[in-house]
C-alpha positions as CSV (number, residue, x, y, z in Angstrom):
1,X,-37.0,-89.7,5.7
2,X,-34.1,-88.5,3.3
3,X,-36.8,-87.5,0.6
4,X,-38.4,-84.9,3.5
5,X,-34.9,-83.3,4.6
6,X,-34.4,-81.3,0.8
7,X,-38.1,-80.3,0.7
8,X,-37.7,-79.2,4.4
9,X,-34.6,-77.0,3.3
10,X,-36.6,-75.7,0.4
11,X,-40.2,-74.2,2.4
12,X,-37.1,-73.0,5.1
13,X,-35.7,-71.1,2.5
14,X,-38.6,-69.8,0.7
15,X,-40.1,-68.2,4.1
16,X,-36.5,-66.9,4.9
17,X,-37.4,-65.1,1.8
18,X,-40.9,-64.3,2.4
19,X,-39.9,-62.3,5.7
20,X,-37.0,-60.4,4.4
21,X,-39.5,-58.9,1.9
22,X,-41.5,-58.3,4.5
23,X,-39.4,-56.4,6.9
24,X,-37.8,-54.7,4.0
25,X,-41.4,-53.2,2.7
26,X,-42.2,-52.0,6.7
27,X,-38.9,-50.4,7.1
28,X,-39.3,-48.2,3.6
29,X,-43.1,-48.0,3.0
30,X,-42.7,-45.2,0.9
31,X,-41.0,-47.6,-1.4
32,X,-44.2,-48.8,-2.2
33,X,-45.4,-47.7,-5.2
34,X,-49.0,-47.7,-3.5
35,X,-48.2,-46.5,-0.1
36,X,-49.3,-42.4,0.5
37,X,-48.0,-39.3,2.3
38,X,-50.3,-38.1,5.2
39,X,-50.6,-34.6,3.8
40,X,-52.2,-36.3,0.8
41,X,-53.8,-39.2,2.4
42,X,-55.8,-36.3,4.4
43,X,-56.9,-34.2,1.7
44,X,-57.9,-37.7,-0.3
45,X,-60.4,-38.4,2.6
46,X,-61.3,-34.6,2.7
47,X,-62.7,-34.9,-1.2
48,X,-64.5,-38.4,-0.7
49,X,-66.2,-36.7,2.8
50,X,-67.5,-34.0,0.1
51,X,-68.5,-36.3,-2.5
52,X,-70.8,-38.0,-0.1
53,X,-72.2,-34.5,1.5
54,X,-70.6,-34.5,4.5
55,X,-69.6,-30.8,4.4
56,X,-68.3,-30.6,8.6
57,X,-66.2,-33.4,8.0
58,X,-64.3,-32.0,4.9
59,X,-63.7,-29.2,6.4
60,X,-62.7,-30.8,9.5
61,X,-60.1,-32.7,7.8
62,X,-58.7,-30.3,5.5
63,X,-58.5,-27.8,8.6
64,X,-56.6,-30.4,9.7
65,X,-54.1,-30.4,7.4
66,X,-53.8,-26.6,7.0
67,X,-52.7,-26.6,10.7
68,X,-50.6,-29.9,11.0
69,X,-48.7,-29.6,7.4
70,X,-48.4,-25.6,6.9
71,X,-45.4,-26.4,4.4
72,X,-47.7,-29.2,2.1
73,X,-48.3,-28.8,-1.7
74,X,-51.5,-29.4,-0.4
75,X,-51.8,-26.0,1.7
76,X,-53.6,-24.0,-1.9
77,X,-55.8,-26.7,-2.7
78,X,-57.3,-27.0,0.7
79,X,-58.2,-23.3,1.1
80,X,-59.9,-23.5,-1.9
81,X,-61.3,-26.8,-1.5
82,X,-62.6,-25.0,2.2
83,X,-64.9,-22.8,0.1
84,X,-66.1,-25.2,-1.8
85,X,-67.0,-27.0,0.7
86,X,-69.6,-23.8,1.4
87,X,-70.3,-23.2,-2.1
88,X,-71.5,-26.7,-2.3
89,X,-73.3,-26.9,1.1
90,X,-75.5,-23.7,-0.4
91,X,-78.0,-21.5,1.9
92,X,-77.6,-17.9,2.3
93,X,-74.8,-18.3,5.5
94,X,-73.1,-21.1,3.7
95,X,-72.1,-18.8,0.7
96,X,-71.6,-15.4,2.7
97,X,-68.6,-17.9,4.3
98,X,-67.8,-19.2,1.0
99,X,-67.1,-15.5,-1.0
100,X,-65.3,-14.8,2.7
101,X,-62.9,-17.9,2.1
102,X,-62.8,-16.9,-2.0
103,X,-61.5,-13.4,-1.2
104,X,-58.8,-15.0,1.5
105,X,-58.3,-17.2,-0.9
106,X,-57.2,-14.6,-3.3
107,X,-55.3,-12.8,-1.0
108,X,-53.2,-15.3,0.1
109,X,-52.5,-16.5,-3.6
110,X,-52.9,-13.9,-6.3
111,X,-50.8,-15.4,-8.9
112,X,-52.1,-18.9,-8.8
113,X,-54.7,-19.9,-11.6
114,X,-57.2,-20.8,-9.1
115,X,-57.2,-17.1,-8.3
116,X,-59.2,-16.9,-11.3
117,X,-61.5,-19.9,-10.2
118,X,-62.3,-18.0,-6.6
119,X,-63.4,-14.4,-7.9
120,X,-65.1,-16.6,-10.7
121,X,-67.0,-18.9,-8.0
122,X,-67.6,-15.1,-6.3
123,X,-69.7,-13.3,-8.8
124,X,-71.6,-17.2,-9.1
125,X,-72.4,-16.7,-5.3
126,X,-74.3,-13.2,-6.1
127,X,-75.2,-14.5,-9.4
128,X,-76.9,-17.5,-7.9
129,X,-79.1,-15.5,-5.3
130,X,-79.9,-12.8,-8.1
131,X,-83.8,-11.6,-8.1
132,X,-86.2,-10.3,-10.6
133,X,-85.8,-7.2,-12.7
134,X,-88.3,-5.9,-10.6
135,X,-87.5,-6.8,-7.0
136,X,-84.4,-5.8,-5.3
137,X,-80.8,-5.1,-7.1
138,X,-78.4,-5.8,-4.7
139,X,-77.3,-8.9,-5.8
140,X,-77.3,-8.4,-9.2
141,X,-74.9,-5.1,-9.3
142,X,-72.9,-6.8,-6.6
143,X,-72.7,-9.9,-9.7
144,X,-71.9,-7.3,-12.1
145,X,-69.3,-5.7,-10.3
146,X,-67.7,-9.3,-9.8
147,X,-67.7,-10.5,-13.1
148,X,-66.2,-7.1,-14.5
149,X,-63.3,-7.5,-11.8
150,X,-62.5,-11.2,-12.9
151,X,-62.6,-10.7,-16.7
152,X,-60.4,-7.0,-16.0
153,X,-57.9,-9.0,-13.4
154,X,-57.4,-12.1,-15.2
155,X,-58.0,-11.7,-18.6
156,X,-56.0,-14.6,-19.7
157,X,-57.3,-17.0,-17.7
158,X,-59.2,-19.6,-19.5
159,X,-62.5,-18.9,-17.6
160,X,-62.7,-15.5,-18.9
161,X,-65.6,-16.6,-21.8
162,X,-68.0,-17.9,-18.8
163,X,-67.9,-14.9,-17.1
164,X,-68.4,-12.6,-19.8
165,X,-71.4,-15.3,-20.6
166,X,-72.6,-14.6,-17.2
167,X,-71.9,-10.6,-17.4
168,X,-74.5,-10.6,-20.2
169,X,-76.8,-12.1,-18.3
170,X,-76.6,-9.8,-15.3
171,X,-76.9,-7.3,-17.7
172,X,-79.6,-8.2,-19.3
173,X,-81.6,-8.2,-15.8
174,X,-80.0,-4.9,-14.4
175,X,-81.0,-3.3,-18.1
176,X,-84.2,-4.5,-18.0
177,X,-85.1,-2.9,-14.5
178,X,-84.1,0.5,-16.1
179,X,-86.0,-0.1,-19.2
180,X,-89.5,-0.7,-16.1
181,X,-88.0,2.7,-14.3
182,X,-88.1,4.2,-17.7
183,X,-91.3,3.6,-18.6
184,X,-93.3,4.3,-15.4
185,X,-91.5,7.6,-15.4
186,X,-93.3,7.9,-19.3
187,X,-96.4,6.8,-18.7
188,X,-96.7,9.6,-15.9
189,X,-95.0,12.5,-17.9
190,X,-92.0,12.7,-16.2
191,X,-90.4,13.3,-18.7
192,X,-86.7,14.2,-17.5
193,X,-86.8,11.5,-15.4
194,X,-87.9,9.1,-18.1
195,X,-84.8,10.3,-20.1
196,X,-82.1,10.3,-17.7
197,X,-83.4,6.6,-17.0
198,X,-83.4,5.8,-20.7
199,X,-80.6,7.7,-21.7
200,X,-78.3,5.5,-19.0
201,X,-79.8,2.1,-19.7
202,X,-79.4,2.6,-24.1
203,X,-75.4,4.0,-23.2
204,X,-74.3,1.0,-20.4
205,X,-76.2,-2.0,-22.0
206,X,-76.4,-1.6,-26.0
207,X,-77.0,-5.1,-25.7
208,X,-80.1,-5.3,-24.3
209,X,-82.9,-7.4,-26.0
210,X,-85.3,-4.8,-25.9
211,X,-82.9,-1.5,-26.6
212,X,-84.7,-0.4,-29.7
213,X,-87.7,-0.1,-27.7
214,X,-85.5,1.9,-25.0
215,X,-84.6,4.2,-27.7
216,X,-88.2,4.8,-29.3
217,X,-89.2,5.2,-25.4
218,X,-86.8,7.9,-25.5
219,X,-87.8,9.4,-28.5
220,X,-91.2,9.5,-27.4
221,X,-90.2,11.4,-23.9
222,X,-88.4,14.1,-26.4
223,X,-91.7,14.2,-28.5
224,X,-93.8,14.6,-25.3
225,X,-92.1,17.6,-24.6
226,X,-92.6,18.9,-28.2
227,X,-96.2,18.8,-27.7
228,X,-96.1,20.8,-23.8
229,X,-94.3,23.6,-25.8
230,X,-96.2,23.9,-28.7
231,X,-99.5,23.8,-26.0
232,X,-97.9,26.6,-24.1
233,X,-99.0,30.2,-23.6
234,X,-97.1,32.2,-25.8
235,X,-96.6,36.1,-25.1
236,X,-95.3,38.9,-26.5
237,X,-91.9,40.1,-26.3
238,X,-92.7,43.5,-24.6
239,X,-94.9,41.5,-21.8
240,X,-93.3,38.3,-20.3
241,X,-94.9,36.9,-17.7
242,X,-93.0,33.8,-15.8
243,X,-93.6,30.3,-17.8
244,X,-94.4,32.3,-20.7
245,X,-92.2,32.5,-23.9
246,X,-92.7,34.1,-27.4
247,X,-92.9,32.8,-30.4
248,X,-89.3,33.2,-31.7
249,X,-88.1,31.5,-28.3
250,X,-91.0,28.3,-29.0
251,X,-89.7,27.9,-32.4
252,X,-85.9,27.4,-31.2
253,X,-86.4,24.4,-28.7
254,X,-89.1,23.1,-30.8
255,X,-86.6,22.4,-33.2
256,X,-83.9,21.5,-30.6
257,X,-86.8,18.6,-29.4
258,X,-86.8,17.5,-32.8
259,X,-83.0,17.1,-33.2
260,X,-83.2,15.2,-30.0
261,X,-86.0,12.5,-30.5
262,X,-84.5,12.6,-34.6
263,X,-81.4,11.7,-33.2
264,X,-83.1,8.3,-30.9
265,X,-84.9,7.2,-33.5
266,X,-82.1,7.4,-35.9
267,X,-79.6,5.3,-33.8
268,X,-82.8,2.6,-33.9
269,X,-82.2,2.3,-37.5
270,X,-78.4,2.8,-37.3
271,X,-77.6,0.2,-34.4
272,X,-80.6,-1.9,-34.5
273,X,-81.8,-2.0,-38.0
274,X,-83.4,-5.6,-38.0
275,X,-85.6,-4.8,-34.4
276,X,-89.3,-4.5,-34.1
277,X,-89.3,0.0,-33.6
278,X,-87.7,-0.1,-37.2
279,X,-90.1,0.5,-38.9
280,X,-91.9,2.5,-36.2
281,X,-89.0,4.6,-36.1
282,X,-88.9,5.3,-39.9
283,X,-92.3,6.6,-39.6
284,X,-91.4,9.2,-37.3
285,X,-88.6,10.5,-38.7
286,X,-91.2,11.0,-41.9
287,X,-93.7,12.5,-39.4
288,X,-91.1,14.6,-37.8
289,X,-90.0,15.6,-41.6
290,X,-86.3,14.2,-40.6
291,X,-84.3,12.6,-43.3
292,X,-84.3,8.7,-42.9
293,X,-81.1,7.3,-42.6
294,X,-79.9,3.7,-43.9
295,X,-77.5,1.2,-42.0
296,X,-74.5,-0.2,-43.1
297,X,-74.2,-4.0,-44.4
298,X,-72.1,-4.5,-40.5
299,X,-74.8,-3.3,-38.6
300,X,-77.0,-5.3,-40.1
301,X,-75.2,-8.2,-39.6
302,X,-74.0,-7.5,-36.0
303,X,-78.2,-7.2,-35.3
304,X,-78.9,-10.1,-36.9
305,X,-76.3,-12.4,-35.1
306,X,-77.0,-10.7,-32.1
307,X,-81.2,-11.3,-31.9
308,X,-79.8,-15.4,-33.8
309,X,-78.0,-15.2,-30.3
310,X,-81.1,-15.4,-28.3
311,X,-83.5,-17.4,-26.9
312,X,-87.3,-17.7,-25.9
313,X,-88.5,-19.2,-22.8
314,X,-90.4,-22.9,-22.9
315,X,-94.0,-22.7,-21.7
316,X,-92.8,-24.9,-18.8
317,X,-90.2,-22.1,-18.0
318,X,-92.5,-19.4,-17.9
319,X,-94.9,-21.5,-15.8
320,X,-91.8,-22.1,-13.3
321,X,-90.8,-18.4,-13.4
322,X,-93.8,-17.4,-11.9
323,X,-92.7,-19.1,-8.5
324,X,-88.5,-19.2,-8.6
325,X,-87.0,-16.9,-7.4
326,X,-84.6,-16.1,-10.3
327,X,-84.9,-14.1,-13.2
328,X,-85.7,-15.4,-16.4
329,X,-82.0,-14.7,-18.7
330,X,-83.2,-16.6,-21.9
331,X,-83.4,-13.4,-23.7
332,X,-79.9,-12.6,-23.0
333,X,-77.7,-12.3,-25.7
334,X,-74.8,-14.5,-26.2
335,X,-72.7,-12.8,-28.8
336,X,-70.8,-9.3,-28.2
337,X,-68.8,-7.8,-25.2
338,X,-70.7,-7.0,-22.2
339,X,-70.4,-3.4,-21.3
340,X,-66.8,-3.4,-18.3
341,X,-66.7,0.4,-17.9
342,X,-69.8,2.5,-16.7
343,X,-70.5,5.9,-18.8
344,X,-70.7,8.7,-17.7
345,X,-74.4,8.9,-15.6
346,X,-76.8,11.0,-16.8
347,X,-78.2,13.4,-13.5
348,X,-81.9,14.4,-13.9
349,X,-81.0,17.5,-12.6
350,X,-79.0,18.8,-15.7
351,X,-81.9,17.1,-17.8
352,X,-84.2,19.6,-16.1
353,X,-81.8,22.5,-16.0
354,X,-81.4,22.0,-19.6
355,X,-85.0,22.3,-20.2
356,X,-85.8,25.2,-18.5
357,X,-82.5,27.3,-20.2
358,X,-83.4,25.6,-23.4
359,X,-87.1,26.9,-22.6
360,X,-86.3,30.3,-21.7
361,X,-83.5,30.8,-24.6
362,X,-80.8,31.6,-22.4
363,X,-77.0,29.5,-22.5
364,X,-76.5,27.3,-20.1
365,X,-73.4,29.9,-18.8
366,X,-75.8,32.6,-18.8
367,X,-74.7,35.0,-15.4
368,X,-77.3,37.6,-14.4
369,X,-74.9,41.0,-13.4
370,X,-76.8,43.7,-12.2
371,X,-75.3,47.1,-14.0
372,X,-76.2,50.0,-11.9
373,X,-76.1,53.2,-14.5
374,X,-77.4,56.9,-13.9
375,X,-80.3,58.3,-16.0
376,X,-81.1,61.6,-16.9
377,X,-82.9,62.7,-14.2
378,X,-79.6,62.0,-11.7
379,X,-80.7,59.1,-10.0
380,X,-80.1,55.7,-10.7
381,X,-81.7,52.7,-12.3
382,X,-80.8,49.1,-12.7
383,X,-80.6,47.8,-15.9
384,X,-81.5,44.1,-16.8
385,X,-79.0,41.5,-16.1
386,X,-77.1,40.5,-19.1
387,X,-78.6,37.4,-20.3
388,X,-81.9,37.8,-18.6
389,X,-84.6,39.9,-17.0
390,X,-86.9,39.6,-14.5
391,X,-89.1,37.7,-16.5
392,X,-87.6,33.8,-16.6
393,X,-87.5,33.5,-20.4
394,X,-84.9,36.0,-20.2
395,X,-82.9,38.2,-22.7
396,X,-83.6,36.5,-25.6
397,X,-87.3,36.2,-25.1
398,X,-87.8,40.1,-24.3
399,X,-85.5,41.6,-27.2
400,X,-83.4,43.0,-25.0
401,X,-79.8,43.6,-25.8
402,X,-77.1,43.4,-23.6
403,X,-75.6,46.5,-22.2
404,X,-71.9,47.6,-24.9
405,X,-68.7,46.9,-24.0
406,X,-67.1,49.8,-21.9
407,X,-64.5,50.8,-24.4
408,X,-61.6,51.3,-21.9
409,X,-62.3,47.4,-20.4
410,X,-59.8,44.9,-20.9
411,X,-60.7,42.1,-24.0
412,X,-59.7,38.6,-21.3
413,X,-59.4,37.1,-24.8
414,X,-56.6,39.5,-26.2
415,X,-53.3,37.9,-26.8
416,X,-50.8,38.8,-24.4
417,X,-47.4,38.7,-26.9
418,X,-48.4,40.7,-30.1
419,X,-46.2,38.0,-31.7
420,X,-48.1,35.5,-30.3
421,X,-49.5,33.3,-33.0
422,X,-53.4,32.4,-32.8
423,X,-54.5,29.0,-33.6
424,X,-56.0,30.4,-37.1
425,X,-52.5,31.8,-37.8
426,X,-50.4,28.4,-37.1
427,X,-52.2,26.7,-40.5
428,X,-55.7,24.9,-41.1
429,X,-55.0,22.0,-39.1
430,X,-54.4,24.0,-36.0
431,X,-57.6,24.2,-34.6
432,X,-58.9,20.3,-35.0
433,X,-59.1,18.1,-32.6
434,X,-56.5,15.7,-32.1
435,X,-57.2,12.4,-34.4
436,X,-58.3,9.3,-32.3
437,X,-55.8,7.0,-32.3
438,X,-56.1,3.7,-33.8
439,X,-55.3,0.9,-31.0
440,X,-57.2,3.7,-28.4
441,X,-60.3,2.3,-26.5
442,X,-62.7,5.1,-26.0
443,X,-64.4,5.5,-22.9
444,X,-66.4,2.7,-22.1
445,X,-65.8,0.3,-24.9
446,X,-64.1,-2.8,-24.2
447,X,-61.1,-4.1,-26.7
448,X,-63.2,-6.6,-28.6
449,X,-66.2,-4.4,-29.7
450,X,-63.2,-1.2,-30.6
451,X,-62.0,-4.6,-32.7
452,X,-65.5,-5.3,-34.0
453,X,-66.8,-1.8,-35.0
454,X,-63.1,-1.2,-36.6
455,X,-63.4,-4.2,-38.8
456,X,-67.3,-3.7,-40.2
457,X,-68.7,-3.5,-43.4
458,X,-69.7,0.0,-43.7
459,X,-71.0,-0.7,-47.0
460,X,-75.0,0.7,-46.6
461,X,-77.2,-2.5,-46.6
462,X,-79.5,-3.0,-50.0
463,X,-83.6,-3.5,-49.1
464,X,-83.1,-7.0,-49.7
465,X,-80.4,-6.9,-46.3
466,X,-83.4,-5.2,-44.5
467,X,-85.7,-7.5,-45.4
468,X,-84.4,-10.7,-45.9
469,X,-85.2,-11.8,-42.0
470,X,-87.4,-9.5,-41.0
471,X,-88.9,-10.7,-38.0
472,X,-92.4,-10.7,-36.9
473,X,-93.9,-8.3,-34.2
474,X,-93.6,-9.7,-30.4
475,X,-97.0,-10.1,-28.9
476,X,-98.2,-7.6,-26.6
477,X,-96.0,-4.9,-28.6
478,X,-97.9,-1.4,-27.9
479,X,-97.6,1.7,-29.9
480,X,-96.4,4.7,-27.9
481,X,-97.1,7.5,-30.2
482,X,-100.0,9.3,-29.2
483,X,-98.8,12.4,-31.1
């Protein structure tokens, strides 16, 4: 009975021990090293309702938490996780709430890094429901738009290279629409239109897989036109009748065509030296009687890296692309810096205007004035407007000059100061243009490729640079010289 009291004493005093522990741990759970704060135990149970799928109940619970903790650490991270709760559910309504939650997303915390993350996961949304080349658009240039507003808002976030990944590849479908417009417009003789089409593509997307043909497409529209001209009625200079011009006035935009369609098929051999229309090219400019120019050693290696860059689509792809909904974006290159600033567009309606001045052989500032003058007999005549008579090719077609200056009529261009100094009296230098400045981005070109084209080889590349990887004609290439 003596041997039980001490080991009595000793259980007794071991759970006196075990229960102060006890009701110490309950009064301070956040002691506990394991124990959790509500704020975080809700968003924990939000991300484990998403990992299983269950979208409603995420968002249930992370609504939750927005409205019961507004002051939580938590607060960011369950706006965003909102959104992804959309983005992940997918469907056409789920991601129109998504890009809605992104862009609230942004508002509400533009100078967190997850900014970058929501317009990012907003150009994926339009990215993601992007069509064919040749179905409709809207998706695409909405992608395009997106992706040039993340990479210009938040050009230091780390995410940047994806998006400019992605920007090539949106690119590459928008360009490739335009290259379709382009062509239908060709095969059809619409010549302006073909050229305003292919002028705009070869200018906003130099990285286009298929830009050399875009600019032998071009030259082709200017050689078109060469041949309507040189079919065309051609009158004397006494005689004019309308859509008739003489000879002198033919030979002038003949040779304006050929500077034109020179010009495309020199920036083939310039820009895209190691491209299928390079040699195509070269025997145009011989055709056309054009001197043959010869890129530089950095061209060449800037098309080389650049067509290395690409890919073909499997057999299984191409089977599967028939039926998705998606474009195909294998071609797509994935070296250089996507185009962030539009050029200037090109209007078919100057295209055309320029045409039918450059036809006539009147300036495109021409202004008709009629000049009222009497003649001998007392009564008066009108004399042909300056520039042009009633016959469309104007002046310059009939021989007619214009009337002499009056010589009591002011000269507009007659300095005002007779001390004033006139740009040919101030020196040599007066009259150039202001030089371009080093660390100046022109007008749509982004910092990288002013970087890239500043640091070239413009060494001019050897025949064995030209024709060390030459690569073999595409199937289903076509000539399009039927001149």
């Amino acid at each position: 009975m003596l041997r039980r009291i001490p080991l009595i004493a000793l259980l007794g005093m071991l759970l006196a021990l075990g229960a102060a522990c006890t009701n110490k741990k309950s009064s301070n759970p956040l002691a506990n090293i394991g124990s959790k704060q509500p704020d975080k135990v809700l968003f924990d149970k939000a991300m484990d309702a998403m990992h299983h799928n269950r979208f409603d109940v995420a968002r249930l619970t992370l609504q939750t938490l927005i409205n019961t903790y507004p002051d939580s650490e938590y607060i960011a991270r369950a706006k965003l996780a909102v959104g992804d709760s959309w983005y992940a559910e997918g469907g056409a309504a789920a991601l129109a709430q998504a890009e809605q939650e992104y862009s609230d997303f942004e508002i509400f915390f533009p100078n967190m890094a997850e900014a970058a993350e929501a317009q990012l996961k907003i150009a994926n949304i339009h990215y993601q429901q992007m069509e064919k080349a040749d179905r409709d658009y809207t998706h695409a240039k909405r992608a395009e738009d997106e992706y040039r507003k993340m990479i210009l808002t938040y050009p230091d976030s780390k995410l940047v290279p994806e998006a400019k990944q992605r920007l090539l590849e949106v690119q590459e479908v928008l360009a490739e629409r335009e290259y379709e417009i382009g062509r239908f417009y060709y095969l059809r003789e619409s010549y302006p239109a073909s050229i305003a089409r292919l002028q705009s593509l070869v200018d906003k997307y130099p990285l286009y897989s298929r830009a050399d043909e875009a600019l032998y497409l071009l030259g082709q529209d200017y050689e078109g036109q060469l041949a309507r001209v040189r079919t065309g009625p051609t009158c004397d200079a006494h005689f004019l009748p309308r859509g008739c011009a003489t000879e002198a006035v033919k030979g002038r935009y003949i040779q304006e065509l050929t500077k034109e369609a020179s010009k495309e098929y020199d920036r083939i051999l310039t820009r895209y030296p190691m491209m299928d229309r390079a040699d195509d090219a070269r025997k145009r400019l011989a055709a056309l009687h054009q001197p043959i120019p010869r890129p530089t050693k950095g061209a060449v290696a800037q098309n080389k890296a650049e067509i290395a860059s690409r890919s073909e689509a499997s057999i299984t792809q191409r089977v599967m692309g028939l039926i998705k909904k998606g474009p195909d974006v294998a071609k797509a290159a994935k070296t250089g810096e996507p185009t962030l600033v539009d050029p200037e567009p090109i209007s078919v309606k100057d295209i055309v205007r320029g045409e039918t001045l450059g036809a006539a052989g009147v300036g495109d500032k021409t202004v008709g004035v009629e000049i009222v003058k009497p003649n001998e007999s007392g009564t008066s005549e009108a004399a042909p407007p300056a520039g042009g008579n009633s016959s469309p090719f104007g002046a310059a077609a009939t021989g007619t000059a214009p009337p002499a200056n009056d010589a009591n009529e002011l000269t507009p261009n007659a300095p005002a100061d007779a001390n004033e100094l006139k740009p040919s009296d101030t020196g040599a230098d007066a009259s150039l243009p202001p030089p371009v400045q080093v660390n100046e981005i022109q007008s749509g070109q982004s910092p990288s490729s002013a970087a890239t084209a500043a640091n070239a080889d413009n060494t001019p590349a050897t025949d064995a640079d030209l024709s060390s990887s030459k690569k073999k004609k595409k199937k289903g290439l076509r000539k399009l010289n039927p001149f």
